[in-house]
C-alpha positions in Angstrom: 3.6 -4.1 -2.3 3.1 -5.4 -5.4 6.4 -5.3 -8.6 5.5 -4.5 -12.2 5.5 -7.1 -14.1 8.8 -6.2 -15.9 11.4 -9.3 -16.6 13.1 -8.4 -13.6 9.9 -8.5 -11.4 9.2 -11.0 -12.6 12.8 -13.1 -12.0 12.9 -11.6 -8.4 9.1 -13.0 -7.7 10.4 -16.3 -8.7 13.5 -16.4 -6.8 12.1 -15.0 -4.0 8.9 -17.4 -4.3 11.6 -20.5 -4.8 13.1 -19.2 -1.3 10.2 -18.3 1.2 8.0 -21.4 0.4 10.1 -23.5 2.7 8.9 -21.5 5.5 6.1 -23.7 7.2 3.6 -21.3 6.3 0.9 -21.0 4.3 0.7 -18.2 1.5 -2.4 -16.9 3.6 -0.2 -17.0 6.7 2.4 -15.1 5.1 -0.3 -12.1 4.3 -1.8 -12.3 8.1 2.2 -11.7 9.0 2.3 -8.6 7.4 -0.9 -7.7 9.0 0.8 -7.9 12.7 4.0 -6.2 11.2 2.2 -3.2 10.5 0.0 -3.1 14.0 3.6 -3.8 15.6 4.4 -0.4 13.6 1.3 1.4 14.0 2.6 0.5 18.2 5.6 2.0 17.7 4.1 5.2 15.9 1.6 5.4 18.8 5.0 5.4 21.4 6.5 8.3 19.2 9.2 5.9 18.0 9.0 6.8 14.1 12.4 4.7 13.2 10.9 1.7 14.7 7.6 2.4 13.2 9.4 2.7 9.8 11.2 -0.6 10.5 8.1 -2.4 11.3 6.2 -1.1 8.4 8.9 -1.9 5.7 9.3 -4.8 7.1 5.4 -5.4 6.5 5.7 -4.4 2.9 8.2 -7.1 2.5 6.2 -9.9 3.8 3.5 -8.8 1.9 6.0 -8.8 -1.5 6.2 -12.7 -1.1 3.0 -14.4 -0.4 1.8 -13.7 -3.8 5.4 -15.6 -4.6 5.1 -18.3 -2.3 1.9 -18.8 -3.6 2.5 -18.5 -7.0 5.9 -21.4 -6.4 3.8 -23.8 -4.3 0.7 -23.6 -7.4 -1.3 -22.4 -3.9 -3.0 -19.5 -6.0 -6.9 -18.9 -5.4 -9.5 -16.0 -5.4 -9.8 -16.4 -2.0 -6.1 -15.6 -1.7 -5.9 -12.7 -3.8 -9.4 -11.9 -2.0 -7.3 -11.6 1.6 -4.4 -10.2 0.2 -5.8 -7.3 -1.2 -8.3 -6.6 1.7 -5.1 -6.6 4.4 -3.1 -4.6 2.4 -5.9 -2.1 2.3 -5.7 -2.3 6.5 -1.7 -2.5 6.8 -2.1 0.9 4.7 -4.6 2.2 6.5 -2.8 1.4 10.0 0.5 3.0 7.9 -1.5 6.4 7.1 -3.4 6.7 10.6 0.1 6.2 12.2 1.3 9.8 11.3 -1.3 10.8 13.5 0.8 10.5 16.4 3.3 13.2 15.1 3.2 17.0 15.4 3.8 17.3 11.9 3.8 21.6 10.8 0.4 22.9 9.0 1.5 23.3 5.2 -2.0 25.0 2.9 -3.9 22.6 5.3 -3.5 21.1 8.5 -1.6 17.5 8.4 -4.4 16.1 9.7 -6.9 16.9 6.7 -3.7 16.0 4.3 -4.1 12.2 6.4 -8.0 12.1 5.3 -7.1 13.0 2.1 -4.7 10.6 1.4 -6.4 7.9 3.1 -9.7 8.3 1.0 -8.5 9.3 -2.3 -5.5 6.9 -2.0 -6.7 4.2 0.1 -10.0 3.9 -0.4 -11.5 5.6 -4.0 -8.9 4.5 -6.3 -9.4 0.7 -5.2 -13.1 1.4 -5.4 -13.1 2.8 -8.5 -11.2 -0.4 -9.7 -13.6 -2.9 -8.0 -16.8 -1.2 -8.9 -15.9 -0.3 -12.9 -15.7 -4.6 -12.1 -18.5 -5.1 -10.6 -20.7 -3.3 -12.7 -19.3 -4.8 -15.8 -17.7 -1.1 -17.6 -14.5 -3.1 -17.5 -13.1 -6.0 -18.8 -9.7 -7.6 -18.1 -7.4 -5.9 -20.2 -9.4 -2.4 -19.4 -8.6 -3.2 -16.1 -5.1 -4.3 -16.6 -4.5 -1.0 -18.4 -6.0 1.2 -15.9 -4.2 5.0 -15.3 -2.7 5.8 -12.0 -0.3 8.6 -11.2 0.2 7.1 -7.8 -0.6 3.7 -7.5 -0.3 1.6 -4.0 3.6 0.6 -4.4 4.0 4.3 -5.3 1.8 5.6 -2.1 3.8 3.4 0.5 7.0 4.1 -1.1 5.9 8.3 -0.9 4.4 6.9 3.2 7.8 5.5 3.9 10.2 8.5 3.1 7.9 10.6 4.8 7.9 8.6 7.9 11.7 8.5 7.6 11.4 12.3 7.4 9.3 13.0 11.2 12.3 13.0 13.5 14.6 14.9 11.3 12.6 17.2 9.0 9.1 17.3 9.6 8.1 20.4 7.7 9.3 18.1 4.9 7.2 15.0 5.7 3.9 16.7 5.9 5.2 18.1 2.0 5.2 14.9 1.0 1.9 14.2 2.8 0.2 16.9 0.8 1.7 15.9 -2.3 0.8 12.2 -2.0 -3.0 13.6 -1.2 -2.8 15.9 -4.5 -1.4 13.1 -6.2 -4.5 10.4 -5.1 -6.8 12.8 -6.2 -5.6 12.9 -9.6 -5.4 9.3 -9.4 -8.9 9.2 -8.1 -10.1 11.6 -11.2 -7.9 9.0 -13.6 -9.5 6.6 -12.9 -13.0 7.4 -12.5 -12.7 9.6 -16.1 -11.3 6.0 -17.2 -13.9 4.1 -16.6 -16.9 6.5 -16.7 -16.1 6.9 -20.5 
């Protein structure tokens, strides 16, 4: 989960880059930790043990806050590294959407299953592609890319997965709200984007 670059973003990055690059792992290491975090929460989902899941999962979110840090404080940073952070956090947030599937969660306009897919492409999947491809084919530079719109970004999507997780055991008509919302939401973000860079 990645902070804006605001002065205090960028203060905590440092600390926290100063702290965890003592541990005797690498940055890369660091990201394939957050990797297990989340199938150790995508476990618990699977048991029905949402509060566990959610621990797991934040927990995964965290890790993946620091490599970028760690990497940043050792002077470790590469392509390659950005290249394997940004491909696992697309799987720890996949594992992280596919986990509500374990849940009866209520049918609100659509089932909570379709609101999952929805999320999941939109969210996951379209608004990363629309980012990489506008690349790719050259439509973008760096500071097009770097200004890029986004109603619901991916800090903003796991921070929308966790309270709805955190919601299953206690409210669940009120986690599949937020389910719909965030799959509303990543279509916008979707049509943003691809309006964005289609002009």
């Amino acid at each position: 989960m990645a902070l804006k670059t605001t002065s205090l973003g960028v203060s905590f990055q440092k600390a926290s880059g100063k702290l965890f690059a003592r541990l005797p792992l690498s940055a890369n290491q660091i990201t394939v930790c957050a990797l297990l975090l989340a199938i150790v929460g995508f476990y618990f989902a699977y048991a029905q043990q949402p509060l566990l899941s959610l621990l797991f999962f934040i927990l995964s979110g965290a890790t993946d806050a620091i490599d970028g840090a760690v990497a940043r404080a050792r002077k470790e940073v590469s392509a390659r590294g950005a290249f394997i952070d940004g491909m696992i956090d697309r799987l720890v947030e996949f594992l992280f959407v596919l986990s509500f599937i374990f849940y009866s969660l209520p049918a609100i306009i659509i089932p909570a299953a379709l609101s999952l897919v929805l999320f999941l492409f939109f969210g996951s999947c379209m608004t990363g592609f629309a980012t990489a491809y506008a690349d790719h084919r050259n439509v973008a530079d760096a500071k097009k890319l770097a200004r890029q719109p986004g109603i619901l970004p991916r800090a903003e999507r796991l921070i929308l997965l966790f309270i709805a997780l955190a919601l299953v055991p206690f409210a669940p008509f009120y986690s599949s709200a937020l389910l719909l919302l965030g799959a509303g939401l990543a279509i916008i973000t979707f049509g943003q984007r691809f309006s964005y860079y289609a002009k």
